[in-house]
N, C-alpha and C positions, 0 to 999 in steps of 0.2 A: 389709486392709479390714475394717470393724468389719459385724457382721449386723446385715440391715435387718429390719426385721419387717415384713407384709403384711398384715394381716387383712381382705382383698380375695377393677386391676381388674376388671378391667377388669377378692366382693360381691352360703336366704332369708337376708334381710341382718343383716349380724352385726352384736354388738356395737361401739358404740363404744368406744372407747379413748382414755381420756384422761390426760395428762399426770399425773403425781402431786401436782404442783401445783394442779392445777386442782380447784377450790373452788364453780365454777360459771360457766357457757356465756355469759351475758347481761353487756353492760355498763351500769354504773348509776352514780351518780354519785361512789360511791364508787371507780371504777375510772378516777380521771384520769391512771395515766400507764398504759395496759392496752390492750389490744386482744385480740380474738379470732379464731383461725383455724381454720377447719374444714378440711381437707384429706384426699386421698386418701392412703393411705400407702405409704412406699417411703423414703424424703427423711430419718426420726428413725431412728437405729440403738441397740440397746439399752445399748450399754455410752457412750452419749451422746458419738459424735463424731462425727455423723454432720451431714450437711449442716444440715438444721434446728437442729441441737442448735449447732452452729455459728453460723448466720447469727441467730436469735433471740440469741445471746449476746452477738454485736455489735451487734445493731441496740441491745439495751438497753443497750448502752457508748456507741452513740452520741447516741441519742434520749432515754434515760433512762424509754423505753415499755417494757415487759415485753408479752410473748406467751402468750397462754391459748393450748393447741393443744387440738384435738379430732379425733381421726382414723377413719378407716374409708375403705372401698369408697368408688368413684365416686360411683356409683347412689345410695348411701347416703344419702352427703354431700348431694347437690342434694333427696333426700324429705327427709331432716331440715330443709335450708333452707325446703322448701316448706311445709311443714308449720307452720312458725316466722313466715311471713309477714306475719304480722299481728301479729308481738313479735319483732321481729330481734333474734336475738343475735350474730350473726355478725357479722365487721366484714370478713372475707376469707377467700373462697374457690377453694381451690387444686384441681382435681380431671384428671383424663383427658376424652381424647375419646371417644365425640359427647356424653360428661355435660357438660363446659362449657358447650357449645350448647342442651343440655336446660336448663340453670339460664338463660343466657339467652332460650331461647325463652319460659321459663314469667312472663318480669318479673323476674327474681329479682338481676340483676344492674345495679349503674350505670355511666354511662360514663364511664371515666376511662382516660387515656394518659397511663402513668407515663414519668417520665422517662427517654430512650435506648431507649422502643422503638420509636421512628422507624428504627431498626439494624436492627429485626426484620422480615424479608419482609415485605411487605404481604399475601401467602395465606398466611401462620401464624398472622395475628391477626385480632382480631376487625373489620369494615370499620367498626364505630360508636363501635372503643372500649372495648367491656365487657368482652374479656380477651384478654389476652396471654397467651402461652408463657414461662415462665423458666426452666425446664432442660427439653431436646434428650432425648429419649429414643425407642427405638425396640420392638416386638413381637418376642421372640424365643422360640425354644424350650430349653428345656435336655435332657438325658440325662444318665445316672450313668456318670460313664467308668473307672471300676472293670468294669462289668459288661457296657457296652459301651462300647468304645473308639470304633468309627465310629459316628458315628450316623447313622441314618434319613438318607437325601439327598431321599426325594419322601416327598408324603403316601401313597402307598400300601403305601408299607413300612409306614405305624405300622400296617396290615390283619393282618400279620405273624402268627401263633398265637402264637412266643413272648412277645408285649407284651399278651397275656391279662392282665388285672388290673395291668398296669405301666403304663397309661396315664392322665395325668388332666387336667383343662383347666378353670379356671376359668370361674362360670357367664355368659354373655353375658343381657346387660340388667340386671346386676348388679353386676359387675367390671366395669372398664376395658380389664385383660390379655383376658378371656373375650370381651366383644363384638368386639375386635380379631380373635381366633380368629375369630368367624364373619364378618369384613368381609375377612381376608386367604383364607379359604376362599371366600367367592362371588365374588373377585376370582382368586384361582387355577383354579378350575374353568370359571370364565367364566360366571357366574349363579347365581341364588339356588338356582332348585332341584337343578342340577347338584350344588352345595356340599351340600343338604342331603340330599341322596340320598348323597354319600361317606360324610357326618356319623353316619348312619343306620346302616352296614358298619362302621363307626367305631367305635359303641356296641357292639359284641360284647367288646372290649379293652379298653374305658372302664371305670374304677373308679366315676365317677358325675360330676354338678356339686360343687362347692365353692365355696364365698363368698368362699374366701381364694386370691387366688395366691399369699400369698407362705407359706401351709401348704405349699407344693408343690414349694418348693426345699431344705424340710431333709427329705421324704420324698425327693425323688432323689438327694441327699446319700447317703442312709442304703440306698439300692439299695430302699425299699419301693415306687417307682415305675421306673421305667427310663425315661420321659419325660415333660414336662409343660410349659405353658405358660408362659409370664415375660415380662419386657421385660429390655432390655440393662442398664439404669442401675442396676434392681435386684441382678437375678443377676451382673453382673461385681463389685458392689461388696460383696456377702456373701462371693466367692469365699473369701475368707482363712478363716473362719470354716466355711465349708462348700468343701471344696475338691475335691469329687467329683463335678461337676458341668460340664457343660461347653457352652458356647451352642454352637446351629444352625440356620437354617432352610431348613425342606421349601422344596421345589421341586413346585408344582402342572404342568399339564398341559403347560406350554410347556418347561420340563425347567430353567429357571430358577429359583434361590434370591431368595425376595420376602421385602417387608417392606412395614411402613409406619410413619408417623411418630406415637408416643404420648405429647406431651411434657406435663408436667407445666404447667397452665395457669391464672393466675390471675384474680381479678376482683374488684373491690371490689363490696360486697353491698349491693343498694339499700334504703335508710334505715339505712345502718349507725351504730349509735351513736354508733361514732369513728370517722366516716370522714374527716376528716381525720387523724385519724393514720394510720389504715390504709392513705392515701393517699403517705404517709410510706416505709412497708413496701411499698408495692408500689414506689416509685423506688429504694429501697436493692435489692431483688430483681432489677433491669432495671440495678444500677451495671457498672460492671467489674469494681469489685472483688469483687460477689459471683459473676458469670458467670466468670468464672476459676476459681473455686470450685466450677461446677458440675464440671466435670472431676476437679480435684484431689482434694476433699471428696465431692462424691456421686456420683461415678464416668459421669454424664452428660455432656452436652454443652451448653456456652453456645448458647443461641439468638441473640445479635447477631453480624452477620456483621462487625464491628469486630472483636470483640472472637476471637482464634486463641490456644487450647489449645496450649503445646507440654508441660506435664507428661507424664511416666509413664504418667498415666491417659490422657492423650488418646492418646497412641503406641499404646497397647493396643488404645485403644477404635476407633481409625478402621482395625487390623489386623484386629477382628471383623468390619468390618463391609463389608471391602475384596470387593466380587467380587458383593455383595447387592445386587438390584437393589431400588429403595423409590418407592414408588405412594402418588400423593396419593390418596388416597378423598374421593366427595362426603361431607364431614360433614353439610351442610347435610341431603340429601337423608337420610341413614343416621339423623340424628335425628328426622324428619318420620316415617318407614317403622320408624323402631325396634320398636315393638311388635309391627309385623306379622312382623320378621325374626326376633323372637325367640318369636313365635308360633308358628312355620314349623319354630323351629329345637326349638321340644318338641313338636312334634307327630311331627318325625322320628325321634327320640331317644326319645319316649316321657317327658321328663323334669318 
């Protein structure tokens, strides 16, 4: 599997990251066969075979539109759109939950249903329209299995003295991966404050926040972490590349391994320049033939329930994740309360 790069969500927010092609973020009229995408990262892999690098290369085989890409954190992605408001550059935005819902809540997206997501659950997507899921992915942790072979089974192990300075967790209301961290902790301990009182015991072993989750898969790679946050799509699809690493997840109070669902989610961007092309790009993302490709290529999971994985990667992916029990969370509710949970969650931590 080719390394993804993270510069992350679940993200103070970093750099963006843009393609080397890219010349500039805005469409104008000189940019008729173009579009632009802002996205979360996980999806472009460096040595360029990675699911985007992929699916951009055929959409411009087929449509004869080329892909501006523009990458970072969740969080990032929806202030940059917001910010942009009133001079859209963006024609598509791909990011994590509850950022989807924050781009939607703020106006920022339009309604469009691409074609074949009528396949997709009706509680994955969005009820008006403004965005769908197109690759399946989930919250996970990893550890360096060089140095530990078992890992962690409950969150009170990571309280452990030897995970002194070997711990670290992407920042929540920043990241995608990070906020996930505090919505599968107040859901493992059974409320807010319970999670953030762990959180707080936590911080003795914490090496700090990070913008990036996906810094934090070649640190446990390399044994300078011994455990840290991720999702599945990411970390099982670097594995080749970093191969010291291995998924888990804790088991909160019920003695159960949780999860939940962090799929990569798209939306066309309201007043987008090209939105009819973009319109284009979001049915080729929702085809078959590229949901097949989530599995094969970006080491996720199709989101239409048409469309069944038997590749390699799926056989892998549905053995990770066999025994884990996975919890819808209210997104709705988690974006409305965001600020407060992530107020909660530095005042605990001090951060």
């Amino acid at each position: 599997m080719p390394r993804f790069h993270r510069p992350l969500t679940a993200p103070a927010l970093g750099a963006v990251v843009l393609a080397a092609t890219l010349t500039g973020c805005g469409g104008t009229s000189a940019d008729a066969d173009e579009i632009t995408v802002y996205s979360a990262d996980g999806l472009k892999a460096e040595d360029g075979s990675g699911f985007y690098d992929t699916v951009f290369k055929e959409f411009r085989e087929k449509t004869g539109i080329k892909v501006k890409y523009v990458e970072g954190g969740s969080g990032e992605m929806v202030q940059r759109l917001a910010r942009e408001k009133s001079r859209t550059k963006a024609d598509v935005i791909v990011t994590l939950p509850p950022f989807i819902q924050q781009a939607d809540g703020k106006g920022l997206l339009a309604a469009y249903r691409p074609a074949g997501s009528d396949q997709v659950p009706a509680g994955d997507r969005s009820a008006t329209g403004t965005w769908t899921p197109v690759v399946g992915n989930y919250l996970c942790f990893i550890h360096n299995t060089r140095e530990l072979k078992d890992p962690p089974k409950t969150w009170d192990d990571l309280l452990d003295g030897r995970f002194k300075g070997k711990v670290q967790y992407s920042t929540p209301g920043v990241a995608g991966d990070g906020t996930a961290v505090l919505v599968k902790a107040v859901h493992d301990f059974g409320g807010k404050d319970a999670a953030m009182a762990y959180l707080k015991k936590l911080q003795k072993n914490n090496v700090g926040p990070s913008s990036s989750t996906g810094q934090l898969a070649p640190k446990t790679d390399k044994g300078e972490l011994l455990v840290a946050n991720g999702d599945v799509q990411m970390n099982y699809a670097n594995m080749k590349s970093m191969p010291h690493q291995g998924i888990f997840f804790p088991a909160g109070s019920s003695g159960k391994r949780t999860t939940l669902a962090l799929p990569y989610a798209a939306g066309l961007v309201k007043n987008a320049p090209h939105a009819d092309r973009a319109k284009k790009f979001l049915d080729f993302l929702l085809s078959e033939e590229v949901q097949r490709q989530a599995s094969s290529v970006a080491g996720g999971f199709p989101v239409r329930t048409d469309v069944k994985a038997t590749d390699k990667n799926a056989i892998a992916l549905a053995e990770i994740m066999q025994g884990v029990e996975i919890f819808r969370p209210d997104w709705a509710e988690i974006d409305k309360n965001l600020a407060s949970y992530v107020d909660a969650w530095k005042s605990a931590t001090g951060s």
